[in-house]
C-alpha positions in Angstrom: 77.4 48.4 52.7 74.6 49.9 50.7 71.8 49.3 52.3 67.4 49.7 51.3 66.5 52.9 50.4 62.7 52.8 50.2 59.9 51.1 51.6 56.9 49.0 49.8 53.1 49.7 49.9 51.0 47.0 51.1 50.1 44.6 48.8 46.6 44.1 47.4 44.7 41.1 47.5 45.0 40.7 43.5 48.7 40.9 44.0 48.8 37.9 46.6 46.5 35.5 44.6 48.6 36.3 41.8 51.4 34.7 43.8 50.1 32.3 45.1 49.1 30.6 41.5 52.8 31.4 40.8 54.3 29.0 43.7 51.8 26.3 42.3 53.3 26.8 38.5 57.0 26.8 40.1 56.0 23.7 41.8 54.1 21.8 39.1 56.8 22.9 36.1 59.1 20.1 34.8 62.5 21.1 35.1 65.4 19.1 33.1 68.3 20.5 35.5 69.5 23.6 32.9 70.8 26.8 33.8 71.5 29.1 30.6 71.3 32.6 31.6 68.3 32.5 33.9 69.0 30.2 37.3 66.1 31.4 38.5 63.8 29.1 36.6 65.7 26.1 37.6 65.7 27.4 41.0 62.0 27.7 41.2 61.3 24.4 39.8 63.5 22.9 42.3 61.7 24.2 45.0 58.3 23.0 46.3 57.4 25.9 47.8 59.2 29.6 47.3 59.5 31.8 50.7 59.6 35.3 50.3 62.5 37.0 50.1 65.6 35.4 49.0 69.7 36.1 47.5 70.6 38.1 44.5 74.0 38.1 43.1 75.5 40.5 40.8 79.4 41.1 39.1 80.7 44.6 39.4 83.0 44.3 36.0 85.7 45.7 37.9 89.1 45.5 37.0 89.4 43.3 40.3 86.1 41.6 39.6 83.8 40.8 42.4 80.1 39.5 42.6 78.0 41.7 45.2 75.5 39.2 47.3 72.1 41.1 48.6 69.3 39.7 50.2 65.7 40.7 49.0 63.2 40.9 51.4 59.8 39.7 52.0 58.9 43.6 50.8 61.1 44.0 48.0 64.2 45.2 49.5 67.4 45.1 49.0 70.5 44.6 51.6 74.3 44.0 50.9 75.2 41.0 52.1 79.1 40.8 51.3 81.5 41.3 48.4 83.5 38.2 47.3 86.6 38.8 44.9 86.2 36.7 41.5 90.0 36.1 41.3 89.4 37.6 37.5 89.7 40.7 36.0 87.0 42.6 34.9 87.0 45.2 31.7 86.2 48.3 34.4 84.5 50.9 32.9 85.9 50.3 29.6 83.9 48.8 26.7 85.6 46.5 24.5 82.5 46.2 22.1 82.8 49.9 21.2 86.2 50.8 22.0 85.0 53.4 24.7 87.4 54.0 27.5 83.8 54.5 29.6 80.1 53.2 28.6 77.8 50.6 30.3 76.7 47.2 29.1 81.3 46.6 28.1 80.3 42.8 26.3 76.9 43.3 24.9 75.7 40.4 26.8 73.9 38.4 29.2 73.7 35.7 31.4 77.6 36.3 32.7 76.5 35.0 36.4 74.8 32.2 36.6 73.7 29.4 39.5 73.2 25.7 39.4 69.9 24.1 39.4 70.5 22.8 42.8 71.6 26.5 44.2 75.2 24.4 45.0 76.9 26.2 42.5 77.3 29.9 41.0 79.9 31.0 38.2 80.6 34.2 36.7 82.5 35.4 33.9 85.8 37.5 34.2 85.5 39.5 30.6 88.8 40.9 31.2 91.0 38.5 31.0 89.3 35.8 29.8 88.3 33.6 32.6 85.4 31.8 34.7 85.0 31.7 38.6 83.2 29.7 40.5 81.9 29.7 44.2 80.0 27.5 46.4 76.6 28.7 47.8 75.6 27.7 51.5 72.0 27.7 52.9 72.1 31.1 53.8 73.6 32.2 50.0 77.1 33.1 51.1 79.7 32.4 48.7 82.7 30.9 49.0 85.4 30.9 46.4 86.1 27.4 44.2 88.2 28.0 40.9 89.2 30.0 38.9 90.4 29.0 34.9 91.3 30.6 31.9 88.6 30.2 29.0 91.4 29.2 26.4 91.2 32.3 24.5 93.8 34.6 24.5 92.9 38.5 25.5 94.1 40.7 22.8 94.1 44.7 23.8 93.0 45.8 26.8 90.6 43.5 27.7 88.9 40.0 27.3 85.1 39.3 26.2 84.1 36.0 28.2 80.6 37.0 28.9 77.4 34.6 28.7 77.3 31.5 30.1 74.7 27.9 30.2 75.1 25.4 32.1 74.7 21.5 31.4 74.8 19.7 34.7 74.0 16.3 33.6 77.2 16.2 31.3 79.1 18.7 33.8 79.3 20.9 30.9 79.6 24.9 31.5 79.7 26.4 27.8 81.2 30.0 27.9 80.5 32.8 24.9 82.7 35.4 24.3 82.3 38.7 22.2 84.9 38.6 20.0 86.1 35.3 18.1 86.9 33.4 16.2 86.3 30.9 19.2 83.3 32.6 20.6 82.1 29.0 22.5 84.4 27.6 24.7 83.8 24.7 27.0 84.4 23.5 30.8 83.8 20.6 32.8 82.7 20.9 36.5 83.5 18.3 38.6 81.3 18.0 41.9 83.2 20.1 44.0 82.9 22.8 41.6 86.3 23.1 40.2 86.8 24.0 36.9 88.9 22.4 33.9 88.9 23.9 30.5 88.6 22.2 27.1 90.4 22.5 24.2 87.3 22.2 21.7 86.4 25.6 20.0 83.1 27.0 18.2 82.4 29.9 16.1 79.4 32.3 15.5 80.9 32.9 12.1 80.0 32.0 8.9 82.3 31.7 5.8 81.2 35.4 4.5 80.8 37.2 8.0 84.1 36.2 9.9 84.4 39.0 12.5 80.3 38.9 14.3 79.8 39.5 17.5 77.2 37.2 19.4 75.4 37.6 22.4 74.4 35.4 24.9 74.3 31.1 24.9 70.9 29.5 25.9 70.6 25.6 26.6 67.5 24.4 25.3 65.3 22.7 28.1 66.1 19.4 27.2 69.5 20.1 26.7 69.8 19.3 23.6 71.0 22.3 21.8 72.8 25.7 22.6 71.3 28.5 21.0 73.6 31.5 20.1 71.6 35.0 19.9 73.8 37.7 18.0 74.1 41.3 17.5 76.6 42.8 15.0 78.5 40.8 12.1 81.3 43.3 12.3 81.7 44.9 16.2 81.9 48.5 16.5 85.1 48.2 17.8 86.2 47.8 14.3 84.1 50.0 11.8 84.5 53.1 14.3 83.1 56.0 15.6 82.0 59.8 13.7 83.9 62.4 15.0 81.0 63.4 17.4 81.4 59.8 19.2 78.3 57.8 17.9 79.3 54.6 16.1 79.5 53.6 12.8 77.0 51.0 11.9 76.8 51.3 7.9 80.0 50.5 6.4 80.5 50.1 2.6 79.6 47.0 0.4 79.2 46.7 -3.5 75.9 45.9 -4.3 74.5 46.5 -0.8 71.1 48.2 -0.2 69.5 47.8 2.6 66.5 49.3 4.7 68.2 51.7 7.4 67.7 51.9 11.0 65.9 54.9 10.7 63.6 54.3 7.7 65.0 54.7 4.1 66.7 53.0 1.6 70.7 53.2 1.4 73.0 51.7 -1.8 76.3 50.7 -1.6 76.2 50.2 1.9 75.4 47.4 4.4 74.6 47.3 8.2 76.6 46.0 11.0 73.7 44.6 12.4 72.8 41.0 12.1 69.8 39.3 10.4 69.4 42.5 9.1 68.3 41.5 6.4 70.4 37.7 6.1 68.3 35.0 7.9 71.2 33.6 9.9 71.1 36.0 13.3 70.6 32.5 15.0 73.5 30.2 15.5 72.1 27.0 17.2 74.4 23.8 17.9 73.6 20.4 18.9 75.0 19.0 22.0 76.3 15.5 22.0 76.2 12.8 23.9 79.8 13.9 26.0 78.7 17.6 26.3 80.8 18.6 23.1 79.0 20.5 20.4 77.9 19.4 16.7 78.0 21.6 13.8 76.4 24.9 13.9 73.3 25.5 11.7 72.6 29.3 10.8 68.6 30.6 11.4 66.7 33.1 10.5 66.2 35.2 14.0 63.1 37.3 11.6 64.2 40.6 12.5 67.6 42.8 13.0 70.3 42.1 15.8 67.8 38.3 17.9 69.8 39.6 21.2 68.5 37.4 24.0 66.5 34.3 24.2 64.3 33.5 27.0 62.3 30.0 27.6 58.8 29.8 29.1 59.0 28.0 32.3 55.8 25.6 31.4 56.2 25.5 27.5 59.6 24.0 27.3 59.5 24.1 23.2 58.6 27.9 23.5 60.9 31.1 23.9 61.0 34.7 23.6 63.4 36.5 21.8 64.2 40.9 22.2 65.5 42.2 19.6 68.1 45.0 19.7 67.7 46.5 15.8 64.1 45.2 15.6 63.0 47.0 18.6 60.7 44.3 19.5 60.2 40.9 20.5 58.7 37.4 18.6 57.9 34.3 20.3 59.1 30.7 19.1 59.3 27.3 19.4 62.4 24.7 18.3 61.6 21.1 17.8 63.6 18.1 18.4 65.9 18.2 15.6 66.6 21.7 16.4 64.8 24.0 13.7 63.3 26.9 15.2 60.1 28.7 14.1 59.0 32.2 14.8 56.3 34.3 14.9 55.3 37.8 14.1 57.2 40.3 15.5 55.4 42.7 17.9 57.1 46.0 18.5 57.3 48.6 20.9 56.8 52.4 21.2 59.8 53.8 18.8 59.2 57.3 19.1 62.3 57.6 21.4 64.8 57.1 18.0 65.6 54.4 16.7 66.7 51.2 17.5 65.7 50.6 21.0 68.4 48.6 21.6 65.5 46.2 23.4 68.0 43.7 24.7 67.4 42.2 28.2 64.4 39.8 28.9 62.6 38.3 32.1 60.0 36.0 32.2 57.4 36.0 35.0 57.1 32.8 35.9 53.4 32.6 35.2 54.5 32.8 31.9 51.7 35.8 31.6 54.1 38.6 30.6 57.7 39.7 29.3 60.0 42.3 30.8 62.3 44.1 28.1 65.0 46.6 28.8 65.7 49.2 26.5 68.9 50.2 26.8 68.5 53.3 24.1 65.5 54.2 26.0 66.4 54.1 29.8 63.0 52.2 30.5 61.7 48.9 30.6 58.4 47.7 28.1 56.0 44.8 29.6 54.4 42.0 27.1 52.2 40.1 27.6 52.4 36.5 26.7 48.7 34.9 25.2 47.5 32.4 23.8 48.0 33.7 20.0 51.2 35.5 21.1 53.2 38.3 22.0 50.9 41.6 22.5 52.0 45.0 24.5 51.1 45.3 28.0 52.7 48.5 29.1 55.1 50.4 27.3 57.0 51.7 28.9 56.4 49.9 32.0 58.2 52.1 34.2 59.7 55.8 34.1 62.9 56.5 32.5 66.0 56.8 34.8 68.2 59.1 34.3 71.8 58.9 33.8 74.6 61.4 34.3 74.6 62.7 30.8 77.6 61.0 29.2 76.6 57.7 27.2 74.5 57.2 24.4 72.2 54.4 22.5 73.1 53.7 18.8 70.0 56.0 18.2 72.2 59.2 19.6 69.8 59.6 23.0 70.9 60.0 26.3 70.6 56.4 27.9 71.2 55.2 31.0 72.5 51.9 30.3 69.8 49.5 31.4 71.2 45.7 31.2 70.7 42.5 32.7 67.4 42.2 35.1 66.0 39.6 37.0 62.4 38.8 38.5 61.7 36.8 41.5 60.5 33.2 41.7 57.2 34.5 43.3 57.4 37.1 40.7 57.1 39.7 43.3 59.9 41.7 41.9 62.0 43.0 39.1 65.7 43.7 39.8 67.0 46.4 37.3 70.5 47.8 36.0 71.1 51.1 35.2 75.1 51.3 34.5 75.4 54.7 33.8 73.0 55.8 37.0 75.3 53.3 39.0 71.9 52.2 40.0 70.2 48.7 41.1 66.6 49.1 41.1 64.5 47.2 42.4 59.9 47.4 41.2 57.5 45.8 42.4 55.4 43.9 39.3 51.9 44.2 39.0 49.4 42.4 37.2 48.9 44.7 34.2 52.6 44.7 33.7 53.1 47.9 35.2 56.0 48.4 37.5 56.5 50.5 40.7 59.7 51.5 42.0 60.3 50.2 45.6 64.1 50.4 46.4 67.2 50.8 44.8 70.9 49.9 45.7 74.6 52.2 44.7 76.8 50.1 42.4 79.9 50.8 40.6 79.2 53.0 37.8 79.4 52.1 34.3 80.8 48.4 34.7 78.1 46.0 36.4 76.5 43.4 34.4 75.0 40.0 35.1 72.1 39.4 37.6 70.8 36.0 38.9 69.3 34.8 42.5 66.6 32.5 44.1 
């Protein structure tokens, strides 16, 4: 078992009545029972009060896929509790995205573990061979395995991309996003034991021009009402290539194409890979009906290149964040109740690093006073902080790099390593951290000016982990 590495400082008194105004917001918030990518909010609003310390859960990708269980402690800690097989395949270390036969963050994704609103529940994804596990959570977070069922879609190659999922408990509905379609949404009742049973409906990120994109992540709406799709690529990498020196392709040809470029500049004849970048339709967002099946897509602007990952406020449940991989930035939005979404300015980080950022991954304290954004072309996270007016930096970056071992690479050609999916506390104590290609968990401690200290950090499989969520 890996066990805690470091210990914390003690706290300050600004720290503590900090938290304590965030048990009274987890307490006070309205939930409507939705998980989409970020249990923890339902978790918190479920609770009356949060005790410190409390479960983490995270998938190791491996080709026998597993979800690792710690417990975080009242100082930050982190302690493997026990490994529970999936029953699913994970892609290992390779990345069907890109092709690579090693490089982190395999789906380009998020939200591929999940837990119910009522802690009962918590499914995962099996990207490589297409399937969804679920598990039964006791009072002390063990898991125990329920079901496991194929998504429907058929894996083609050498590995599945089943990796985002939201759940819908009032219609027992668990929608499941894969990488590649065209059936990237597939659906999947849950009955109340937690066993699993697939549908045959299907639903595509595509639209009649761009038939091969590559989404990233499914978000219910608080209400329920509507999934929203972010994307990344309208052709994967997989298929335009890579240059002889290994970075990827990601202008291909187009008649009549110009375009600004990634690095600054203006390129004829060519178009990007990256979506929204510059057509408006980088958001994909679907009504849900009445029986949990989805409407007919409409296509939205996203404002800026590659809308990656999309984040509610815990109090504002019209209002969201979204991180943008190509835009190297973030934008806050609301959606109203027919399901148009508007969106503000974009407010961008430090770019010096190269460009894009590759800012994908987002956590929400749940004051709803500041943003956490990995970088995963920057090894680093960037805090923003959430006003009144909007989005404006906080600290960027937020934390030091960590370093990899040298062998991947961002889309800007920079040694990276591989920050994905992290996750903050319900006390907002803590930020939880990947680091793929440092086969690192790490764990900060999150202070008021959006700073964050290092505290502890955990061994996990290298390359292949992806998916946090606890309580």
């Amino acid at each position: 078992m890996s066990k805690e590495t470091k210990e914390m400082h003690p706290e300050g008194r600004e720290v503590v009545d900090r938290r304590a105004f965030l048990k009274m917001v987890a307490g006070a918030a309205a939930g409507a029972g939705i998980v989409a990518g970020m249990p923890e909010i339902a978790a918190a609003q479920t609770s009356k009060s949060q005790p410190r310390g409390g479960q983490l859960y995270i998938q190791t990708n491996e080709i026998r896929n597993a979800i690792v269980h710690y417990r975080w402690s009242k100082s930050g800690t982190l302690t493997e509790v026990e490994r529970v097989l999936t029953g699913g395949a994970g892609s290992g270390t390779f990345k069907p995205i890109s092709g690579q036969e090693s490089a982190p963050n395999a789906f380009e994704g998020a939200g591929s573990v999940i837990l119910s609103p009522d802690r009962g529940f918590l499914f995962t994804t099996n990207g490589g061979d297409n399937s969804v596990s679920s598990f039964s959570v006791d009072k002390n977070g063990r898991l125990t395995l329920v079901s496991v069922k194929p998504t429907g879609n058929t894996v083609e190659g050498k590995s599945g991309t089943a990796k985002s999922l939201a759940y819908l408990p009032s219609k027992g509905m668990l929608f499941v996003l894969h990488s590649f379609g065209p059936d990237h949404v597939r659906l999947m009742s849950v009955d109340d034991e937690g066993n699993l049973t697939a549908h045959p409906q299907r639903y595509t990120a595509n639209t009649k021009d761009k038939t091969d994109r590559v989404p990233t992540m499914g978000v219910l709406s608080p209400d329920g009402k509507f999934l929203i799709v972010g994307t990344t690529f309208d052709r994967p990498i997989a298929r335009t290539g890579l240059y002889p020196d290994g970075s990827p392709i990601l202008w291909v040809p187009q008649p009549g194409g110009t375009f600004s470029s990634l690095t600054g500049g203006i390129v004829s004849g060519y178009t990007v890979i990256a979506s929204n970048a510059p057509d408006p339709d980088g958001l994909v967002v679907f009504p849900v009906r009445d029986d949990g099946t989805l409407g007919a897509a409409s296509f939205q602007n996203g404002k800026a290149g590659s809308p990656f990952y999309i984040a509610f406020l815990h109090g504002r449940p019209d209002t969201f964040v979204i991180g943008y991989a190509v835009g190297d930035g973030c934008t806050m939005g609301t959606i109203d109740r027919d399901g148009n979404l508007s969106i503000g300015p974009l407010v961008k980080i430090d770019t010096s690093p190269g460009l894009p950022s590759e800012l994908c991954w987002l956590a929400v304290s749940p004051d709803d006073q500041l943003v956490y954004a990995a970088n995963f072309g920057y090894s680093y996270v960037s805090a923003l902080r959430i006003t009144g007016k909007g989005l404006e930096i906080a600290k960027d970056p937020a934390c030091p790099k960590v370093p990899g071992d040298g062998t991947a690479r961002g889309l800007n050609t920079t040694v990276t390593s591989g920050p994905s999916d992290n996750w903050i506390t319900p006390d907002g104590a803590y930020l939880y951290q990947i680091y793929g290609n440092a086969a690192k968990l790490v764990g900060y401690g999150a202070r008021p000016d959006g700073s964050l200290e290092e505290i502890t950090s955990v061994t996990i499989p290298y390359n292949s982990p992806q998916g946090l969520a606890g309580f």
